[in-house]
C-alpha positions in Angstrom: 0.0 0.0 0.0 2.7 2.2 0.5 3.6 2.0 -3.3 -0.2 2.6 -3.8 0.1 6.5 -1.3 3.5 7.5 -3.3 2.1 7.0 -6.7 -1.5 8.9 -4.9 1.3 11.6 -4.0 2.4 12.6 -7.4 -1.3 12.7 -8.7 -2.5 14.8 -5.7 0.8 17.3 -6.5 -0.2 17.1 -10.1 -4.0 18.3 -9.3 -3.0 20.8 -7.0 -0.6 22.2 -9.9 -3.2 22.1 -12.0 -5.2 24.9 -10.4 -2.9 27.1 -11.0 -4.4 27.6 -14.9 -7.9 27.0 -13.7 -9.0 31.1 -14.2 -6.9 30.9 -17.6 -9.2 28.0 -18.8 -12.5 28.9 -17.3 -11.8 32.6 -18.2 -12.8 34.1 -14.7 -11.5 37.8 -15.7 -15.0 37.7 -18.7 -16.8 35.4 -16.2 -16.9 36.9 -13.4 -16.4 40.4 -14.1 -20.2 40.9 -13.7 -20.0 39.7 -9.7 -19.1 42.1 -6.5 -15.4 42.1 -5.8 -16.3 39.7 -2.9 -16.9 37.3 -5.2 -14.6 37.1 -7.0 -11.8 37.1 -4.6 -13.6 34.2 -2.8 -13.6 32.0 -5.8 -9.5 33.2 -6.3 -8.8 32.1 -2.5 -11.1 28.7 -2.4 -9.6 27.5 -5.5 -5.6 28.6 -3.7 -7.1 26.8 -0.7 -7.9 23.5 -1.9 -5.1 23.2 -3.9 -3.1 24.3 -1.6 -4.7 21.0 0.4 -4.7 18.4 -2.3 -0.8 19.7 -2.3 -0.3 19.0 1.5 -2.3 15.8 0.8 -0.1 14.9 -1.5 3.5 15.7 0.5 1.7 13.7 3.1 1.5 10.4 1.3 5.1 11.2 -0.2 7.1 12.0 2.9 4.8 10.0 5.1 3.4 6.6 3.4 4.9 3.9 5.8 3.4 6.0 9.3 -0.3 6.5 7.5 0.2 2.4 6.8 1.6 1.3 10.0 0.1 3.7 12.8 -3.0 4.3 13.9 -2.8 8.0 13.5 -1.9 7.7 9.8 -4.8 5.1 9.2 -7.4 7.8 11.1 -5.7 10.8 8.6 -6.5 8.1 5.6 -9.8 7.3 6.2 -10.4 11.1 6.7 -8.9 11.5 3.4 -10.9 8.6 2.5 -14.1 10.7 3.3 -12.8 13.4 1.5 -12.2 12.0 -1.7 -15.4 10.2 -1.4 -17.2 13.5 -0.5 -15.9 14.8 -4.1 -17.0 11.8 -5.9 -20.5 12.1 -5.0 -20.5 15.5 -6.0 -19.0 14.6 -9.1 -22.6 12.9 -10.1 -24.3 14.8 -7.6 -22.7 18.4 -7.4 -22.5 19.3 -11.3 -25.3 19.1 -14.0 -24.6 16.1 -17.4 -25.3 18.8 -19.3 -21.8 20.4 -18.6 -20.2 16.8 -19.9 -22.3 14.5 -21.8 -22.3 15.0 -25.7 -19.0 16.7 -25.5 -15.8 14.8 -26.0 -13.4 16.3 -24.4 -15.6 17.2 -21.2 -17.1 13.3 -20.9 -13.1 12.4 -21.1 -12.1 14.3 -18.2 -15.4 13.7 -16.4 -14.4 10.1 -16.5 -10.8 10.1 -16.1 -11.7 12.6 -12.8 -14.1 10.1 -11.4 -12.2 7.2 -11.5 -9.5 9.0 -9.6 -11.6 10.1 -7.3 -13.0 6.5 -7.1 -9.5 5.3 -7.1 -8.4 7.8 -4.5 -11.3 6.7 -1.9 -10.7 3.7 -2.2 -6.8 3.6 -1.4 -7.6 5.5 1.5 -10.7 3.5 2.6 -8.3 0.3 2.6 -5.4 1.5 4.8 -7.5 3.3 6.6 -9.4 0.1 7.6 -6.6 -1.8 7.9 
């Protein structure tokens, strides 16, 4: 399983990274330019915020893999991370409308890919956590 948290590493510092070109892609500056200042900056400092978490989730399972396997501290943190990433599943299918993905290639690709990581990530978590 430890092999299992160091490969989850690199894909949780991967996603984190990721946000970084999330108001490039989505265009916030044209999208939200019609919203109060408040707004906006809480959308700017959510999105820092969970990256910023999905990064320190994924220097956890790097630096720390063998103590969240073999301690019972580390198997409490991964089944809370197991919640977590189970949370964001559900609101995969739950949280955000077809319409944004089905019919559309590109969208149905990464709404797939992103819910079998998520799937993928729960589940690690779920099985040290429970072990």
């Amino acid at each position: 399983m430890e092999a299992q948290l160091k490969l989850i590493g690199w894909l949780l510092i991967i996603l984190a990274l990721l946000h970084a070109g999330f108001a490039r892609y989505f265009n916030w500056r044209h999208e939200f330019a019609a919203v109060s200042l408040i707004n906006r900056q809480m959308m700017y400092v959510h999105t820092f915020f969970i990256a910023f978490t999905v990064l320190l989730m994924g220097l956890l399972c790097l630096s720390s893999a063998a103590e969240l396997v073999g301690t019972p501290l580390g198997r409490r943190l991964a089944l809370g991370c197991s919640v977590f990433w189970l949370v964001r599943l559900l609101i995969q299918f739950f949280g955000y409308s077809a319409q944004l993905w089905r019919g559309k290639g590109f969208e149905t690709f990464v709404h797939v890919v992103l819910s079998g990581l998520w799937s993928y990530l729960s589940l690690v978590f779920l099985l040290v956590g429970l072990a």
